[in-house]
C-alpha positions, 0 to 999 in steps of 0.5 A, a space after each residue: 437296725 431297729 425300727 423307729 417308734 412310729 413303725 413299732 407301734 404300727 407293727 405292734 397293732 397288727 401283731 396284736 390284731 392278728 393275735 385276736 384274730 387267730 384267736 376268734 378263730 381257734 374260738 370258732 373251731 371250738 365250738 364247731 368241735 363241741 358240735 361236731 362231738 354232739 351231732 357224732 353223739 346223736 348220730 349214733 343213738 340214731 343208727 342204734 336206736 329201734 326203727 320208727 315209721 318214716 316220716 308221713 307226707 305231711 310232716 316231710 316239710 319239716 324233715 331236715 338234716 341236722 334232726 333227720 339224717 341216720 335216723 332208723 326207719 321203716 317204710 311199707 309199700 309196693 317197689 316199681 322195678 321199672 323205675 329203678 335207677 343206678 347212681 355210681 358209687 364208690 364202695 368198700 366193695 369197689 366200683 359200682 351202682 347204687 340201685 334206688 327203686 322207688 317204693 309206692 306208699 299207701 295213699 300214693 305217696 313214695 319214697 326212693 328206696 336205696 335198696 343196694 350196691 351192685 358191681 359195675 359188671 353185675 349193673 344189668 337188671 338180671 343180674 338182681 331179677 331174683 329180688 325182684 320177681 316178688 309181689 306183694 307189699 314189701 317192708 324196708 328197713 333202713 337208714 334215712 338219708 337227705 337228698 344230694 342234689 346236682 351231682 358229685 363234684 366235677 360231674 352233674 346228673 344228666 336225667 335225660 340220658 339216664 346218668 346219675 352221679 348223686 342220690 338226687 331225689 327231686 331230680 330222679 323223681 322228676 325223670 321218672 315221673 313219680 307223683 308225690 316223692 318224698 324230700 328223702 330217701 331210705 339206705 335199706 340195711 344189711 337184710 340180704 335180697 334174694 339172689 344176693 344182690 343188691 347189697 344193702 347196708 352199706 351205708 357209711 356213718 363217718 364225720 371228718 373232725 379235724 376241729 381240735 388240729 385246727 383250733 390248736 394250729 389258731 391259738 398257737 399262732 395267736 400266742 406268736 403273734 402276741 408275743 412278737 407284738 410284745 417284742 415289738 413293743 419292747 425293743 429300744 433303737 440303739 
């Protein structure tokens, strides 16, 4: 049995409205794929672009995500070992730490320094000793990276028992009491420290980009949806 007039014109306008909603929605994923292929495209001269000075102390407010993150750069200054900290990190090497070492600046300034990976069973301080008995100013080349504050999902840092789950820098420069800490820290690159650890350049440049599934999957249920409402409309009661 066909529906009366009245409800065919109800269900023809929420058939259309629903096409012009997935509609604006497949739009929407366009133009987020059309910036997602931009920021890939920036990305990537950065990491392969010729290393520039980090940012100074008096430009760090200005440093963001969108023109900053993967950017090459280099950073010279003397490592406090004894303020090292370990972030847990998944790897391609497996399970371990991510070992960040705070690098004093000229001026007193400094930037956490993430100088690389070390297996769970390697964590302990001797087992990287031979990188860091050097003295004397060191020079870090790496990629820039943008603090990750709170924790990973479903664990938060605990500063005050010294477990970090993310590269939190305004809360590990808070734990170890360092004075004018840069808003970002510095992925070291493959360069090997002595000894072999830790491992640098590890560092993974990927972005999900699912936009064009997506935009695909709300056009087509626009279409559907135009051409029910169009059904709709042009069916006749008996």
């Amino acid at each position: 049995m066909l529906p009366s007039r009245g409800a065919r014109r109800v269900l023809t306008g929420a058939l259309l409205l629903l096409a012009v909603v997935f509609a604006a929605l497949g739009t929407w994923q366009m133009q987020r794929l059309l910036w997602k292929l931009d920021l890939i495209e920036r990305v990537e001269a950065r990491v392969h672009a010729e290393p520039v000075p980090a940012p100074a102390r008096g430009t760090w407010d200005a440093v963001n995500q969108e023109k900053d993150e993967y950017r090459r750069v280099t950073a010279t200054g003397l490592f406090q070992h004894d303020k090292t900290v370990l972030v847990q990190a998944v790897t391609e090497r497996g399970a371990g730490f991510w070992v960040l070492t705070p690098l004093r600046l000229a001026g007193d300034a400094t930037v956490l320094i993430n100088r690389g990976f070390v297996p769970a069973d390697r964590r302990d301080p001797a087992a990287r000793l031979a990188s860091e008995i050097a003295a004397g100013p060191v020079t870090v080349t790496g990629l820039l990276r943008i603090s990750e504050p709170d924790g990973a999902f479903l664990r938060s840092n605990d500063p005050a028992n010294d477990r970090w789950f993310s590269r939190d820098v305004a809360a590990i420069a808070a734990a170890k009491d360092l004075s004018d800490a840069a808003p970002y820290f510095i992925d070291a690159d493959a360069t090997p420290n002595p000894g072999g650890l830790p491992i640098g350049g590890l560092t993974v440049v990927t972005f999900r980009n699912s936009h064009l599934v997506y935009a695909l999957t709300w056009c087509a249920l626009a279409v559907m949806s135009a051409a029910g409402a169009w059904y709709v409309y042009r069916s006749r009661p008996a």
